[in-house]
SEPADREN-942480 format. One record per residue (C-alpha): residue number from 1; residue in three letters; x, z, y. Coordinates in steps of 0.2 Angstrom, whole numbers, plus 5000, padded with zeros to 4 digits. Layout:
N
+-----+------+------+------+------+
|  nr | rest |   px |   pz |   py |
+-----+------+------+------+------+
| NUM |  ala |    X |    Z |    Y |
...
+-----+------+------+------+------+
This chain:
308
+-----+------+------+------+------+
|  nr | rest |   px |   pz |   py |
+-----+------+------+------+------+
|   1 |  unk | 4882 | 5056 | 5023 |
|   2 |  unk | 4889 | 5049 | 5040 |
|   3 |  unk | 4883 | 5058 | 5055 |
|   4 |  unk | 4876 | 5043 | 5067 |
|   5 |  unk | 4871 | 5032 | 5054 |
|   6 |  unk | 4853 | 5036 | 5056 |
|   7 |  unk | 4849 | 5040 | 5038 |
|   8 |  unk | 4842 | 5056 | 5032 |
|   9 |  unk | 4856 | 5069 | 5026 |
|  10 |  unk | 4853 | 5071 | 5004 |
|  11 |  unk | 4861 | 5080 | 4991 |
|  12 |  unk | 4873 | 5070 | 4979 |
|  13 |  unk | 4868 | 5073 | 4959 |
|  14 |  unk | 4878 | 5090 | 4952 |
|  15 |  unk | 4893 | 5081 | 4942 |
|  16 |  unk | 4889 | 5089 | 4926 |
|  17 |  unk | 4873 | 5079 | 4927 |
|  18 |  unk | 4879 | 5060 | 4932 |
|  19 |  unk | 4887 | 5050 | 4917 |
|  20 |  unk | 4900 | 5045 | 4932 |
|  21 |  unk | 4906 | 5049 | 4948 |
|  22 |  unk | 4904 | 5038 | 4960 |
|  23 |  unk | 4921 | 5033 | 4970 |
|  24 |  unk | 4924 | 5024 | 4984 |
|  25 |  unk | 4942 | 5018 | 4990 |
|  26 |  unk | 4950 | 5010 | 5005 |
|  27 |  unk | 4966 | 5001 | 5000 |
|  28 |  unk | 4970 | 4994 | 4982 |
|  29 |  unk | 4984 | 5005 | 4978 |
|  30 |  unk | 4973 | 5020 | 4980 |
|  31 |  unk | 4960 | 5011 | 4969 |
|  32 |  unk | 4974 | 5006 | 4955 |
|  33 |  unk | 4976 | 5028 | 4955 |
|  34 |  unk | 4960 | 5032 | 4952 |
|  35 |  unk | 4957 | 5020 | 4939 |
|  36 |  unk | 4970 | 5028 | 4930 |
|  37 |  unk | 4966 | 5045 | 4932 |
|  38 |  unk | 4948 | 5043 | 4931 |
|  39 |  unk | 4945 | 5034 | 4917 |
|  40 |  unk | 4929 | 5030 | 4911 |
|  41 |  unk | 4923 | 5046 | 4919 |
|  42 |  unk | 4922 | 5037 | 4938 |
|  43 |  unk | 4915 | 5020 | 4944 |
|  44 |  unk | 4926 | 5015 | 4958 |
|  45 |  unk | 4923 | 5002 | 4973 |
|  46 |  unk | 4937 | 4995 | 4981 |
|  47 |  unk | 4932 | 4991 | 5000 |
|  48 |  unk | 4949 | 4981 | 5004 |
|  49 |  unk | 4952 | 4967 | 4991 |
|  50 |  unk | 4967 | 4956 | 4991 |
|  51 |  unk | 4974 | 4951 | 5008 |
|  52 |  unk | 4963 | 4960 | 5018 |
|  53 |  unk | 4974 | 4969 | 5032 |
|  54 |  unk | 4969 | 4987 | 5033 |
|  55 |  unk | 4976 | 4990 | 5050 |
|  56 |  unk | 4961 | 4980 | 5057 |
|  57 |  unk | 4947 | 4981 | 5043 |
|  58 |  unk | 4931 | 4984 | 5051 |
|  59 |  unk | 4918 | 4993 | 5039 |
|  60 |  unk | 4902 | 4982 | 5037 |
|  61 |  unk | 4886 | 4990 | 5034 |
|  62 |  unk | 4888 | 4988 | 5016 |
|  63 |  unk | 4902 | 4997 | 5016 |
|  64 |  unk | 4894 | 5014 | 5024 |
|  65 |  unk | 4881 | 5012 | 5015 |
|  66 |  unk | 4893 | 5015 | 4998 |
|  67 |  unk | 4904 | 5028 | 5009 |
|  68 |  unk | 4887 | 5039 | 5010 |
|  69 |  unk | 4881 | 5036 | 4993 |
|  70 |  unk | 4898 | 5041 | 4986 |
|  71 |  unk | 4902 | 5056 | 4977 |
|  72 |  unk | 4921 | 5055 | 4982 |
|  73 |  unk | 4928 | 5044 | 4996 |
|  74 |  unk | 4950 | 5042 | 4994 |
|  75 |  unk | 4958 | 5035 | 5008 |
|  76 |  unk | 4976 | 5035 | 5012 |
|  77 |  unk | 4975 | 5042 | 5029 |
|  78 |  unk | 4990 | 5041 | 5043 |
|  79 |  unk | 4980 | 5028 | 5055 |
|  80 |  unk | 4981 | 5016 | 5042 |
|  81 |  unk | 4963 | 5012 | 5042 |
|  82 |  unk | 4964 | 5013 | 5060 |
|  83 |  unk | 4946 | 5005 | 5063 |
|  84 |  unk | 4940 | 5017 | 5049 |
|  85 |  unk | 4945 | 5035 | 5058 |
|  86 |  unk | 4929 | 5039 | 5066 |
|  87 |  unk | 4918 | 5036 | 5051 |
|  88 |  unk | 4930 | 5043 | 5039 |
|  89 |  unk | 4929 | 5060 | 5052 |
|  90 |  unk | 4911 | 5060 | 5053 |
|  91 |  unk | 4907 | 5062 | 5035 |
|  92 |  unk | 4896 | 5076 | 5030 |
|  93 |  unk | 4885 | 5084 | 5017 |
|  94 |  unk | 4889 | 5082 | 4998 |
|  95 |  unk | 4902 | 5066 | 4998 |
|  96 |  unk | 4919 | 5073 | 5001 |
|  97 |  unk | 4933 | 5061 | 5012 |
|  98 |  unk | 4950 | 5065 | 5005 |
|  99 |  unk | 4965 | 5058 | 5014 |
| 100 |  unk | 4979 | 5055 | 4998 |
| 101 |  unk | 4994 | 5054 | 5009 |
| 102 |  unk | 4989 | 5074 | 5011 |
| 103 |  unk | 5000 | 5076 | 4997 |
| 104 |  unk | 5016 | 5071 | 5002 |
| 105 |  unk | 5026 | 5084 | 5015 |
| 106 |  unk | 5028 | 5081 | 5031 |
| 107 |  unk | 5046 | 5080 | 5032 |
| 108 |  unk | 5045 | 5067 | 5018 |
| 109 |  unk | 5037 | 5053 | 5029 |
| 110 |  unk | 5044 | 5043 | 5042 |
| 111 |  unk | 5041 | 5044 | 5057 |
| 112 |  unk | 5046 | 5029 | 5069 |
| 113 |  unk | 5048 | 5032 | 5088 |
| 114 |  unk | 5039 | 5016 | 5090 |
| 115 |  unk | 5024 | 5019 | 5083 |
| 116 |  unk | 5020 | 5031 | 5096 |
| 117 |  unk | 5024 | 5047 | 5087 |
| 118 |  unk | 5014 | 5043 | 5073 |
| 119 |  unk | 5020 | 5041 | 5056 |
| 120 |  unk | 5024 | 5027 | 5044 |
| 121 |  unk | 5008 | 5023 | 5034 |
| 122 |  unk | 5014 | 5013 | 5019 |
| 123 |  unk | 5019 | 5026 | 5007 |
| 124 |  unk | 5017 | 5016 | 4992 |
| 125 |  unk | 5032 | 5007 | 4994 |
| 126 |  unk | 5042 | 5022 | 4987 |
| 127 |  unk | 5036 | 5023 | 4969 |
| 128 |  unk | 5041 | 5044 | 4969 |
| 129 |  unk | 5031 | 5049 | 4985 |
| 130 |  unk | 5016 | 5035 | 4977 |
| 131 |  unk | 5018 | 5046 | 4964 |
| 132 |  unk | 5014 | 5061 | 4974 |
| 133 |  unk | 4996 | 5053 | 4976 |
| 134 |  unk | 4991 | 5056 | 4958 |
| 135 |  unk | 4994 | 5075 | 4959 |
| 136 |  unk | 4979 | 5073 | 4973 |
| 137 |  unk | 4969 | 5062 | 4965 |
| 138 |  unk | 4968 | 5071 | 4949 |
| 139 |  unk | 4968 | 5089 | 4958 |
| 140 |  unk | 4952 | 5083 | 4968 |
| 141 |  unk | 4942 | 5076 | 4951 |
| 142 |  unk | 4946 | 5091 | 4942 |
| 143 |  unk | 4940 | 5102 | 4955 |
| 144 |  unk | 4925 | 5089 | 4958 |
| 145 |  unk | 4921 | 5088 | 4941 |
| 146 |  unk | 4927 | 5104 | 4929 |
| 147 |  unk | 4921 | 5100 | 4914 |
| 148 |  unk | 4933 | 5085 | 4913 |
| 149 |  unk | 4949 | 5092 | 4921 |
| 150 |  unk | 4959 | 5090 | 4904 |
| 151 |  unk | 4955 | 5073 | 4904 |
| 152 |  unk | 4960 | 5069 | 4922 |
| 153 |  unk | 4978 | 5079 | 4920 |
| 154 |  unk | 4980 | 5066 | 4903 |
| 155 |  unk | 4978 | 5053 | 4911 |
| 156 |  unk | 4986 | 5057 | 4927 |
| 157 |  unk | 5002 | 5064 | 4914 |
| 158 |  unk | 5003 | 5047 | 4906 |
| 159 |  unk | 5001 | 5037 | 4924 |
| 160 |  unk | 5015 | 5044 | 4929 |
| 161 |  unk | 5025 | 5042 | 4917 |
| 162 |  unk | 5023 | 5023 | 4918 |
| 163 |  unk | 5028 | 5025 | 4938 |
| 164 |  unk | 5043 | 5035 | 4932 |
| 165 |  unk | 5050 | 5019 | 4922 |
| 166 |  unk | 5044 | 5010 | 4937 |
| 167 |  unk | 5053 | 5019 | 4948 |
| 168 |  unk | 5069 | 5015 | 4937 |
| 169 |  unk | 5067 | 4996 | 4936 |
| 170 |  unk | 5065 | 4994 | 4955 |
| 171 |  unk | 5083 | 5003 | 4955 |
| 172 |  unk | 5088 | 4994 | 4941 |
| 173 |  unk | 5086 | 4977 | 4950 |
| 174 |  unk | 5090 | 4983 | 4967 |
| 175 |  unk | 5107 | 4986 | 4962 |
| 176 |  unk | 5109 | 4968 | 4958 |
| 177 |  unk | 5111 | 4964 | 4975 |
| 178 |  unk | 5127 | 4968 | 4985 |
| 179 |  unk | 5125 | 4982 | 4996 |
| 180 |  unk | 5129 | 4969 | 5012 |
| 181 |  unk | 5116 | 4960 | 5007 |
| 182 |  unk | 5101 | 4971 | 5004 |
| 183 |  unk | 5093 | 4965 | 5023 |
| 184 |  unk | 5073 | 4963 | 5020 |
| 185 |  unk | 5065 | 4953 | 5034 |
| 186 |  unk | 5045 | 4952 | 5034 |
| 187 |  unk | 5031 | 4947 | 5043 |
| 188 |  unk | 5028 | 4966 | 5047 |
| 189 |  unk | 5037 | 4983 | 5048 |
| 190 |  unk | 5029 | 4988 | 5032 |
| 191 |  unk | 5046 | 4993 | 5020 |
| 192 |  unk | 5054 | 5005 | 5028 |
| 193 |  unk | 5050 | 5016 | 5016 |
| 194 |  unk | 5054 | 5006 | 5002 |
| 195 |  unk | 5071 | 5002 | 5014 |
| 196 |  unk | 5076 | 5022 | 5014 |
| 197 |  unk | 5071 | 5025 | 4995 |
| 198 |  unk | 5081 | 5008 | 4987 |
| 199 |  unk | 5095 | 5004 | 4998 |
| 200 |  unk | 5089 | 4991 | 5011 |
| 201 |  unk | 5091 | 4988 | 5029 |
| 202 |  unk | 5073 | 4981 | 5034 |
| 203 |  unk | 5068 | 4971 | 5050 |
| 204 |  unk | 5049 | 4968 | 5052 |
| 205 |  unk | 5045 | 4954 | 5066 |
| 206 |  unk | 5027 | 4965 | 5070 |
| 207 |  unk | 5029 | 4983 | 5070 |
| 208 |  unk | 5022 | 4997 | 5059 |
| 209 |  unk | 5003 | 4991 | 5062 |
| 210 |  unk | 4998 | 4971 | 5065 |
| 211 |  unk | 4988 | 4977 | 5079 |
| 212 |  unk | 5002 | 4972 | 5089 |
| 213 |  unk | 5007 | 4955 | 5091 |
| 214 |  unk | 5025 | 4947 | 5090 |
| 215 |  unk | 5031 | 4936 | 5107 |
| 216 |  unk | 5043 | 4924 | 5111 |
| 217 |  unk | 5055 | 4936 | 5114 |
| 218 |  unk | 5052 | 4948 | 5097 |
| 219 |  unk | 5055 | 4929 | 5089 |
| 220 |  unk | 5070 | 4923 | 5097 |
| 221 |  unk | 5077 | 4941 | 5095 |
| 222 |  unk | 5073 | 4942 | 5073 |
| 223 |  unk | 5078 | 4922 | 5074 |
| 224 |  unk | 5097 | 4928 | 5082 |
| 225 |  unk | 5098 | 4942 | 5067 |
| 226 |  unk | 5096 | 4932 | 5055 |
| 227 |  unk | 5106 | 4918 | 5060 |
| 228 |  unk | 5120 | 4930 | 5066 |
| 229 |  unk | 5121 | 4942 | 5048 |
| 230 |  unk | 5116 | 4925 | 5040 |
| 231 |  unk | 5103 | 4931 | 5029 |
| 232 |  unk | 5095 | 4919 | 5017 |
| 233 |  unk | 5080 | 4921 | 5017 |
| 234 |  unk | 5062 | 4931 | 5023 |
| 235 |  unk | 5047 | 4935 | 5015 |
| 236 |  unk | 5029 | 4931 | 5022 |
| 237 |  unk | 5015 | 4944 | 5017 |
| 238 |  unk | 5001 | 4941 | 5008 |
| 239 |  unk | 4990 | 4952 | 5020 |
| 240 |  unk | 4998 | 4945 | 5038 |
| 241 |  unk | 4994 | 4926 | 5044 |
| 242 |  unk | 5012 | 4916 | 5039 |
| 243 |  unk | 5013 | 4906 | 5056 |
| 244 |  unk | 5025 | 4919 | 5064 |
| 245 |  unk | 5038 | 4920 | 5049 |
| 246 |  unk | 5037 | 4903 | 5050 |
| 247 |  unk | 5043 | 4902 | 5070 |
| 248 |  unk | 5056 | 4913 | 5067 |
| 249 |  unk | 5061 | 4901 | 5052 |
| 250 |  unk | 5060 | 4887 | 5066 |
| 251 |  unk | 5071 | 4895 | 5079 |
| 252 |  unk | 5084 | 4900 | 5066 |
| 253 |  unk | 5087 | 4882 | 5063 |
| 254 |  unk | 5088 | 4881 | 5080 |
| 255 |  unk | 5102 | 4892 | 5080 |
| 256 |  unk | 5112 | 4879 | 5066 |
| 257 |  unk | 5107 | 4890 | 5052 |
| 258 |  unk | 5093 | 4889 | 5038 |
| 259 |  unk | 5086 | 4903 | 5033 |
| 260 |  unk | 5074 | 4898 | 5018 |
| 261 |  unk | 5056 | 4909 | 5016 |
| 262 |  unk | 5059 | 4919 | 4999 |
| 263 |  unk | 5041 | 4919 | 4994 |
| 264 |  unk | 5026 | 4932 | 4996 |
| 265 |  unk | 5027 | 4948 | 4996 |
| 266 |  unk | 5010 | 4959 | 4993 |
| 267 |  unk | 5014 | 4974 | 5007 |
| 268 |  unk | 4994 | 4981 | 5012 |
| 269 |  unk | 4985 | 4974 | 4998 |
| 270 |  unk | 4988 | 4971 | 4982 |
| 271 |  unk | 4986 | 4953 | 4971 |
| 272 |  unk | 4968 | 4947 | 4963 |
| 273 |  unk | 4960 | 4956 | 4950 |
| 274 |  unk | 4963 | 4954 | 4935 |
| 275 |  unk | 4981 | 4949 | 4937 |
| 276 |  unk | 4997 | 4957 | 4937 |
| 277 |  unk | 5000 | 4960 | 4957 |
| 278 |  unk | 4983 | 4967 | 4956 |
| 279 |  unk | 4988 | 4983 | 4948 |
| 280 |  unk | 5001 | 4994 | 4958 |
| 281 |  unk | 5014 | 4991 | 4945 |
| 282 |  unk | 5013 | 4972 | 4945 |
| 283 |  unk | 5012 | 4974 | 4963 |
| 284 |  unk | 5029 | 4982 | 4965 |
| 285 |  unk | 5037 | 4973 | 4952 |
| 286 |  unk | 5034 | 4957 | 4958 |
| 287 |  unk | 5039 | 4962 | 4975 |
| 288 |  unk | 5055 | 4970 | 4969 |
| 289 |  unk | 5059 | 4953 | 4957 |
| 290 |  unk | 5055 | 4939 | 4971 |
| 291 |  unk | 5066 | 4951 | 4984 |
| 292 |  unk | 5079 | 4950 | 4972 |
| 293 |  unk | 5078 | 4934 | 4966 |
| 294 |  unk | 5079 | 4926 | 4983 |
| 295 |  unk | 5092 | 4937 | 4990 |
| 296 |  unk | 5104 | 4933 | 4977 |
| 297 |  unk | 5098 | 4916 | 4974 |
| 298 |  unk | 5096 | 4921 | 4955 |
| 299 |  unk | 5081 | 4922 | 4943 |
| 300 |  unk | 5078 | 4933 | 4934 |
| 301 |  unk | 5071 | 4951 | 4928 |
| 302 |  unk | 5072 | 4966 | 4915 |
| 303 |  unk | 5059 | 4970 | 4904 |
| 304 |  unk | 5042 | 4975 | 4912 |
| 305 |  unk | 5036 | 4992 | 4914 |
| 306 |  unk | 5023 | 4997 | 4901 |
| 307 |  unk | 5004 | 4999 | 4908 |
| 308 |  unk | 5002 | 4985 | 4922 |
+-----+------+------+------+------+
């Protein structure tokens, strides 16, 4: 239960006795996880849909409701449900709060002097430390739920074996860009770690959170980048409002060059339900393919991993 919320501390059902554990998850990716690894055994509420921004989510009263009726609560942790922390910290009796990105050592993850000696949130953008999350997940249903741990380690062994040929078509397709032109420019500093792990330079017009707002000066600073390196073209998000991507469009013209906007990239939160880009496969490759497509000004892709 939350401490502060005013209701009365209870016991959650023993999971041997529930016909399925109740799960609630912050971001899409996370939700896309236990999906997989739970199964049928969990019931699982997303709280962020698609292009909800996770940096500046304020819960709702429905949502602490479901945080303190839950058996399970997965959250990815590093600040990046900022609004989210003090809840998430507070939570107490039966429901357990697991941070996912507790699985990934700490010399893995990025850690970027502006973001005020915290470090880089968007872990998902590297498919091998995503992959890392699934160890977490299923570790904490087993443990949660015993009598169905054989289960959760199938399915988590199948999972990532689907993000293992994931991982190899994000390579694939990356190398069909020339190394001088692998320069990703988005809305925000979200890639970085997809940057490190596939072989691109990335510039993101807000930084690491989008509580911070872009000026004039972060504008006409991106704009002469891109005009200078003569990059073809940037990518809005599908989570963060287009206007500023679209100012730095203006002022590169400005500048005698044109820069076109590539498409959308999903960076914080995932596509609809029920299609592609709302699974985390789909979600990276259609990233990965629109990237690509747009830096090289071909079309194109391989075949599609199995189980999006």
């Amino acid at each position: 239960m939350l401490i502060g919320t005013g209701c009365d501390p209870k016991r959650q059902p023993d999971a041997s006795t529930v016909d399925k554990l109740s799960v609630v998850t912050t971001i899409g990716m996370i939700t896309d996880v236990v999906r997989n690894v739970g199964g049928d055994r969990v019931d699982v509420v997303g709280m962020m849909g698609p292009g909800i921004d996770p940096h500046l989510y304020k819960p709702t009263a429905k949502d602490v409701q479901r945080l303190s009726s839950a058996h399970i609560i997965f959250y990815n942790g590093l600040h990046l449900e900022s609004k989210m922390g003090d809840i998430l910290a507070k939570m107490s009796g039966d429901t357990k709060a697991v941070a996912v990105s507790e699985s990934v050592d700490r010399d893995q993850l990025l850690k970027p002097p502006e973001f005020e000696g915290q470090y880089d949130p968007h872990l998902w953008f590297d498919v091998t430390l995503w992959m890392k999350t699934v160890g977490k997940v299923r570790d904490t249903l087993s443990e949660y739920d015993p009598d169905h741990t054989l289960m959760y380690w199938s399915n988590a062994e199948r999972y990532l074996a689907k993000l293992g040929e994931l991982h190899q078509y994000v390579e694939t397709q990356a190398a069909r860009v020339p190394s001088a032109q692998r320069v990703l420019v988005t809305a925000h500093d979200a890639f970085n770690y997809f940057g490190k792990a596939y072989g691109f330079e990335v510039r993101g017009l807000q930084g690491i959170s989008t509580a911070t707002e872009a000026g004039i000066a972060d504008v006409q600073e991106l704009a002469n980048f891109i005009a200078d390196r003569r990059i073809p073209a940037i990518f809005v998000e599908s989570s963060v409002s287009s206007r500023s991507l679209e100012a730095v469009k203006a002022a590169v013209q400005s500048k005698g060059f044109n820069v076109e906007i590539g498409g959308e990239l999903f960076s914080d939160a995932m596509g609809s339900e029920g299609t592609p880009e709302g699974t985390y496969i789909g979600m990276v490759r259609h990233n990965i393919d629109t990237i690509v497509n747009a830096l090289t000004g071909e079309s194109g892709s391989q075949t599609a991993p199995t189980g999006e």
